[in-house]
Each structure stands twice: as C-alpha cells, then as structure tokens.
C-alpha positions in Angstrom: 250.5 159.3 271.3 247.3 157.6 271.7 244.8 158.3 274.7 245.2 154.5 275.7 249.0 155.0 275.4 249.1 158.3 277.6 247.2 156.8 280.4 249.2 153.9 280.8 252.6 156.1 280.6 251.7 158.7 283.1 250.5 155.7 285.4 253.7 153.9 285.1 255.4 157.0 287.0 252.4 156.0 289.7 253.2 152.5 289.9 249.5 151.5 289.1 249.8 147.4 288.7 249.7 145.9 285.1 245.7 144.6 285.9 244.8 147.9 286.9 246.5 150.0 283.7 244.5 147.3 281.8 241.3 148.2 283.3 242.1 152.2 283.4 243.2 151.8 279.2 239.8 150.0 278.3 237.3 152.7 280.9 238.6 155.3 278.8 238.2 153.7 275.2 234.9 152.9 276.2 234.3 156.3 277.8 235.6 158.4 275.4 232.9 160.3 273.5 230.9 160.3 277.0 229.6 163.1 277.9 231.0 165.6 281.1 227.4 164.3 283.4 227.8 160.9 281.8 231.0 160.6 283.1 230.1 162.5 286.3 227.1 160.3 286.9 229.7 157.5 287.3 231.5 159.3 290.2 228.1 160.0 291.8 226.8 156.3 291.3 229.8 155.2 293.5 229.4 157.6 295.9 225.7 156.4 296.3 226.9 152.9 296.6 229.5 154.1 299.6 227.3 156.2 300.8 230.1 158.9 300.9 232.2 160.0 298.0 234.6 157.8 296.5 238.5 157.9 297.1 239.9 158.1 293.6 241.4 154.2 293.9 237.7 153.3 294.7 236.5 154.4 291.3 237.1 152.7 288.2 238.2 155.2 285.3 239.9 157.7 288.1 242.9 157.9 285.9 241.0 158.9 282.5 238.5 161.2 284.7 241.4 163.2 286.5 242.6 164.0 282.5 239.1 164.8 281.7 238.5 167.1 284.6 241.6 167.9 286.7 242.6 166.8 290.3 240.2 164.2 292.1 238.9 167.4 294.4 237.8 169.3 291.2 236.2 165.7 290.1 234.2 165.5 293.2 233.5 169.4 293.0 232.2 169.0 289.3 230.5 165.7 290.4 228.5 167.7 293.0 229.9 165.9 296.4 232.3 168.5 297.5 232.2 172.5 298.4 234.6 173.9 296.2 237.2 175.8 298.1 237.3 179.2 298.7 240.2 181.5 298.2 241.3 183.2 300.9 241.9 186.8 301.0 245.4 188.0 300.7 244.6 190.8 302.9 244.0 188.3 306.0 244.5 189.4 308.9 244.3 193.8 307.9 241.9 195.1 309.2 240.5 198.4 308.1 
C-alpha cells in the first residue's frame, strides 16, 4: 500500500472530510524525503503564528506527522513546545 493510500485509509476510520484527506495525501507526497527538523520546523512555524502550539486539526500535514513521529504530544515534544512527561515512580507513595 502506498503512503498516500495509508493515510487516507487510517483517516477514513477518523471521519476526516474528502477536502481534508486531499490535502493530508498531497503534504505528505510533497513532504516525504523531508527531513525530521524540516518537518518539525513546520509545527513550530504554526505555533509562532498562534503564538501557542498548534492543536493537531490546526496544522496542515498532522496526519502524515503523527506516522512520522508518533502521537501529537510526542510531535510537540520533538518539535520543542512541550515538557515531555515524566514517569512516575512506581514506588509512590513508600517511603523509606
């Protein structure tokens, strides 16, 4: 199955409108041989423009980013406009 192709299927399941799949299909054709901080640098060019970081629907090419780097949290993480979560401790709450 072809990257175009995959998109488009897993988006179907999201209900994504026939105008968006179009747009999400041709972002990641054109984007496809970008580089991780080429792609990254889109995320934090929108976030600039908000002036806070993007919800995923706000950014063109969510769908393709997401498959590139994981869940929109690690996106923003990677992108540098998030903390990355810590882990708790699974001994929370002993105390020595």
């Amino acid at each position: 199955m072809i990257l175009e192709e995959r998109i488009v299927s897993r988006e179907e399941k999201r209900g994504l409108n026939n105008e968006r799949k179009e747009i999400e299909s041709k972002f990641a054709k054109e984007h496809e041989k970008d580089s991780d901080e080429e792609l990254l640098d889109i995320v934090r060019n929108k976030a600039n423009e908000l002036g806070r970081p993007p919800k995923k629907t706000e950014t063109i090419g969510f769908v393709y980013l997401k498959m590139r780097f994981g869940p929109w949290p690690r996106v923003l993480e990677k992108a540098g406009l998030k903390k990355p979560k810590t882990k708790r401790s699974k001994t929370r709450g002993v105390f020595p």
